[in-house]
Legacy VTK file of the C-alpha trace (Angstrom):
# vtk DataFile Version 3.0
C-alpha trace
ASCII
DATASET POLYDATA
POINTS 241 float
-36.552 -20.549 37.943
-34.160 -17.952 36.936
-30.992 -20.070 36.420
-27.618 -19.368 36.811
-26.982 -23.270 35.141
-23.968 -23.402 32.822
-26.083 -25.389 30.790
-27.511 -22.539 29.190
-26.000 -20.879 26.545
-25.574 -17.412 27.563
-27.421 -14.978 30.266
-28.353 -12.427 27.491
-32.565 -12.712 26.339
-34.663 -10.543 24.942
-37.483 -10.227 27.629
-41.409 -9.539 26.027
-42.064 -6.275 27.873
-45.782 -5.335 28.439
-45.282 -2.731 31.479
-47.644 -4.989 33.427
-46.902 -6.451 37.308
-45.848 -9.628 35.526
-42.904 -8.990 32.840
-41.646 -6.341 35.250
-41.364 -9.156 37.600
-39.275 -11.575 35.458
-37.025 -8.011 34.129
-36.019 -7.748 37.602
-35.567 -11.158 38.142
-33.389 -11.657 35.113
-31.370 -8.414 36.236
-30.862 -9.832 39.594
-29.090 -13.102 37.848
-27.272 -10.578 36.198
-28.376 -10.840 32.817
-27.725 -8.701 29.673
-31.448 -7.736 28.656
-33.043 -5.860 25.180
-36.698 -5.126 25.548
-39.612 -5.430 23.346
-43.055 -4.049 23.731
-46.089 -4.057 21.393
-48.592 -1.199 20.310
-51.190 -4.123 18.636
-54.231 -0.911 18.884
-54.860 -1.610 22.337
-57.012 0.191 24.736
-54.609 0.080 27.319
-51.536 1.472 25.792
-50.842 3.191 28.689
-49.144 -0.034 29.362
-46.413 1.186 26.758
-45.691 4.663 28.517
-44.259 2.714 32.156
-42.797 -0.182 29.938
-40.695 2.657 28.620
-39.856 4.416 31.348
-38.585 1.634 33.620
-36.177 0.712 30.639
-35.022 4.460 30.507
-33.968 3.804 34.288
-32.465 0.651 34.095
-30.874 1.695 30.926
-31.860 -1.170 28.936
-32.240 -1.413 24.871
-36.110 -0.913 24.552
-38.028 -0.583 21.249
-41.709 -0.689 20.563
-42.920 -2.417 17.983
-46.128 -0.838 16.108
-48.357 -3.438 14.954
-51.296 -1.247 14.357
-51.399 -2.500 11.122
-52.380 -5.541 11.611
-55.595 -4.522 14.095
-57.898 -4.716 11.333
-57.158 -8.379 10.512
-57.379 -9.107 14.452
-61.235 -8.521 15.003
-63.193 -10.310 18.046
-61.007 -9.040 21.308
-62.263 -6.022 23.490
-58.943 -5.077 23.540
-58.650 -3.484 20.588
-62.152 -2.564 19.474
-65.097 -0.674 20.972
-66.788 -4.151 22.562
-66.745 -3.520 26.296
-64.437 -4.935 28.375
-65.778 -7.869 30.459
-65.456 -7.705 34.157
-64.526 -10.273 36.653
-62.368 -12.683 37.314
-60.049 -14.557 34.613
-62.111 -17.875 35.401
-65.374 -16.879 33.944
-65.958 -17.795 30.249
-66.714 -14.151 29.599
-63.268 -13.204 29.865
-62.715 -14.999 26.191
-63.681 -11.536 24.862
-60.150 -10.311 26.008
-58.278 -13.112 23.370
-56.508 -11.320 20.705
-55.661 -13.831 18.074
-52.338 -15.222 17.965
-51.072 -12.022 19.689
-48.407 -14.455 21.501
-46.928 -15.840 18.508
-46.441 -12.480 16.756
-44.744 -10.838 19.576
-42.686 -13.585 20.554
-41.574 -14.333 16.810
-40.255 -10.919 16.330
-38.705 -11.822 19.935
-37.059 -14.321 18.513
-35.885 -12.648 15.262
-34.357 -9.523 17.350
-32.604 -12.475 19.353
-30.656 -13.847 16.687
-29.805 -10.472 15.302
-28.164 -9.956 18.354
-26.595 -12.931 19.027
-28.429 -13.292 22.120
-30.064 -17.623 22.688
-33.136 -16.605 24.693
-36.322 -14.899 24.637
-38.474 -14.473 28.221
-41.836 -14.123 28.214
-44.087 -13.780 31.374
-47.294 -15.510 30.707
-48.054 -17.474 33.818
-50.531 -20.262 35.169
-53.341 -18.026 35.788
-53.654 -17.022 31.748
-53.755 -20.966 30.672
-57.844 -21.012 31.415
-58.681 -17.804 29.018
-55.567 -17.591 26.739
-54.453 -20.762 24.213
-51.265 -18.989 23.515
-50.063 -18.859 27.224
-50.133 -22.714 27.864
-47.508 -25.008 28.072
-47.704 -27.202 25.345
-47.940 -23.392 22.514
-44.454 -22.022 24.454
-42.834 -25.855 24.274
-44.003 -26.211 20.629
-43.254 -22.605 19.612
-39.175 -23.229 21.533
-38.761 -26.374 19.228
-39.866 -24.378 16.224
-37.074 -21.759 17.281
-34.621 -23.630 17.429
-34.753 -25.044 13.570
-36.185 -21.601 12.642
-32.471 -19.782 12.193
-28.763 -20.789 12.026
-28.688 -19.372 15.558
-31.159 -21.572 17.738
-33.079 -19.516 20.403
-34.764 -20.904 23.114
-38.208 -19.375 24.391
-38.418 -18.965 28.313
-41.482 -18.975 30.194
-39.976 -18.827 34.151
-43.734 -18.170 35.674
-45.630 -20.521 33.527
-46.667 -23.128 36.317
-47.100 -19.997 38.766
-49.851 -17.221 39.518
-49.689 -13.893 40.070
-49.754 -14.077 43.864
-46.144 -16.520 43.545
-45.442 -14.169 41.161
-45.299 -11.240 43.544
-43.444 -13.650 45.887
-41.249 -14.150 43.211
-40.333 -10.577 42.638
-39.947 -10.161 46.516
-37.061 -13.059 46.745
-35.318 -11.126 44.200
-35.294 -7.360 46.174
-38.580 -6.068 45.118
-41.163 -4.170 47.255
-44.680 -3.476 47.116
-43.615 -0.165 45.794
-41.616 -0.975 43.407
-45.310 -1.867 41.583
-45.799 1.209 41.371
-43.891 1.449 38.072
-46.312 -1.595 36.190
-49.811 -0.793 34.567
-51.900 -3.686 34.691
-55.898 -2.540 33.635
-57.143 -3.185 30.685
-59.394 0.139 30.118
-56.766 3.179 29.410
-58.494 5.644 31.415
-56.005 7.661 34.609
-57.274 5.291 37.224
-56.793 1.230 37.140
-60.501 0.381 36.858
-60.525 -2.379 39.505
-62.980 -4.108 37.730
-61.687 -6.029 34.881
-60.432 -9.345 34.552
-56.827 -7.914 34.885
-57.491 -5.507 37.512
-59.669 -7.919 39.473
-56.416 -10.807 39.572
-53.971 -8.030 40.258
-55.655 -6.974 43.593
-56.403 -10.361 44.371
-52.566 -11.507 44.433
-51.982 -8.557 46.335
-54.440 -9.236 49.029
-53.165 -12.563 48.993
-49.574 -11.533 49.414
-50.682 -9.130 52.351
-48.865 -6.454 50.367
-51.035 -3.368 49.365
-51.415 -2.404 45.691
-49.536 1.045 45.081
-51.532 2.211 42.379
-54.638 4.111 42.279
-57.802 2.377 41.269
-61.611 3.565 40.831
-63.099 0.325 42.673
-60.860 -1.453 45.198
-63.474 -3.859 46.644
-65.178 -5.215 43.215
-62.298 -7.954 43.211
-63.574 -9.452 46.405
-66.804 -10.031 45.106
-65.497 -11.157 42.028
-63.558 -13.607 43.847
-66.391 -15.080 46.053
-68.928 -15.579 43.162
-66.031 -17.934 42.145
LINES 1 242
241 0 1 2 3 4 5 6 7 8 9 10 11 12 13 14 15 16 17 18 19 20 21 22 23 24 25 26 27 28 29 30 31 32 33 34 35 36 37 38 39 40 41 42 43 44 45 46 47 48 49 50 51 52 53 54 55 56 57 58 59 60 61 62 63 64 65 66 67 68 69 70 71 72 73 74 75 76 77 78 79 80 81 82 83 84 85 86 87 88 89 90 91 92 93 94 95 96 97 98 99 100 101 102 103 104 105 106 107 108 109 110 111 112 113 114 115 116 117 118 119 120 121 122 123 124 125 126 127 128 129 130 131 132 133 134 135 136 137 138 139 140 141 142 143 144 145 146 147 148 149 150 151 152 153 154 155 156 157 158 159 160 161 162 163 164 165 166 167 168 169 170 171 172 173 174 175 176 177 178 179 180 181 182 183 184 185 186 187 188 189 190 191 192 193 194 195 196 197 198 199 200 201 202 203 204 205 206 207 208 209 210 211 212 213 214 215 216 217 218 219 220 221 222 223 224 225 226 227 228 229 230 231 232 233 234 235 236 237 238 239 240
């Protein structure tokens, strides 16, 4: 998943950094392979740009290249998503068609195009993103066939071809946590990630985010190190499946 093939061109990517359980899975992953790694992460207007605040301190204390990208600008051209307007996020799990209202159009492409343009400025042939099996019913931009077709595009797209990496895409969270155990992580290590989408000081526990997050942890037997305001909404979420 995180290979150490010399087929590849070079261990160096930039790695699409959210803050959330997910990317700071695949960050420690990639620094496990020993990997050279520059960060990106995306103020789009979001609600929950609280993500931003861990994405930047676990950076600061793995000392890696980290810049946030302010795309604010473009928030009033990217109406319809609960994320980034006053529409109220829906709760549940990620299954139910409510959870559409979450889509931010064509967020993936924008973030992982200026991914790809930081890559060739630094001569590094990669860029990781964590978008994983469990996204593919809501989000368009998180299935297979957008990150194979958007990889081909990269590498005509500039004299240096980059290749776009998506290490959990046939995965959910709860492998994902596996995942980031096989590679020296613990349950508190999660500590450090910021995974609700409503940017109050307590993980809601009852959106779609929150709801999958406690699920994979319950699943994994490990317990979720973060505070939350409802804990047991995600288990009736999960039954009304």
């Amino acid at each position: 998943m995180f290979s150490n093939s010399d087929t590849l061109m070079s261990k160096k990517a930039v790695v699409i950094y959210s803050g959330g359980m997910d990317s700071f899975t695949m960050l420690n992953c990639l620094r496990a392979n020993g990997w050279e790694l520059a960060a990106l992460s995306f103020n789009y207007g979001q609600r929950h740009s609280k993500e931003l605040d861990y994405a930047e301190a676990v950076c600061t204390r793995y000392e890696i290249k980290h810049h946030v990208i302010d795309l604010r600008v473009l928030n009033p051209l990217l109406q319809g998503s609960s994320l980034t307007s006053d529409v109220d996020v829906p709760e549940g799990h990620y299954s139910q068609e409510n959870m559409k209202a979450t889509v931010v159009p064509n967020r993936n492409m924008i973030m992982i195009s200026i991914g790809i343009g930081y890559a060739v400025s630094l001569d590094y042939d990669h860029v990781y993103v964590a978008v994983h099996a469990g996204d593919h019913a809501i989000y368009p931009d998180c299935r297979k066939e957008f990150i194979a077709a958007l990889s081909s595009v990269s590498q005509i797209a500039n004299y240096r071809p980059v290749t776009v990496q998506a290490p959990f895409i046939d995965i959910d969270k709860e492998q994902i946590l596996t995942e980031g155990a096989a590679h020296g992580l613990k349950e508190r290590d999660y500590a450090f990630t910021w995974t609700c989408y409503n940017g109050r000081d307590k993980a809601c526990g009852r959106c779609g985010s929150c709801v999958e997050r406690l699920e994979a942890f319950h699943k994994t037997g490990w317990a979720d190190p973060i505070e939350y305001e409802d804990r047991e909404f995600y288990l009736e979420a999960i039954r009304g499946r």
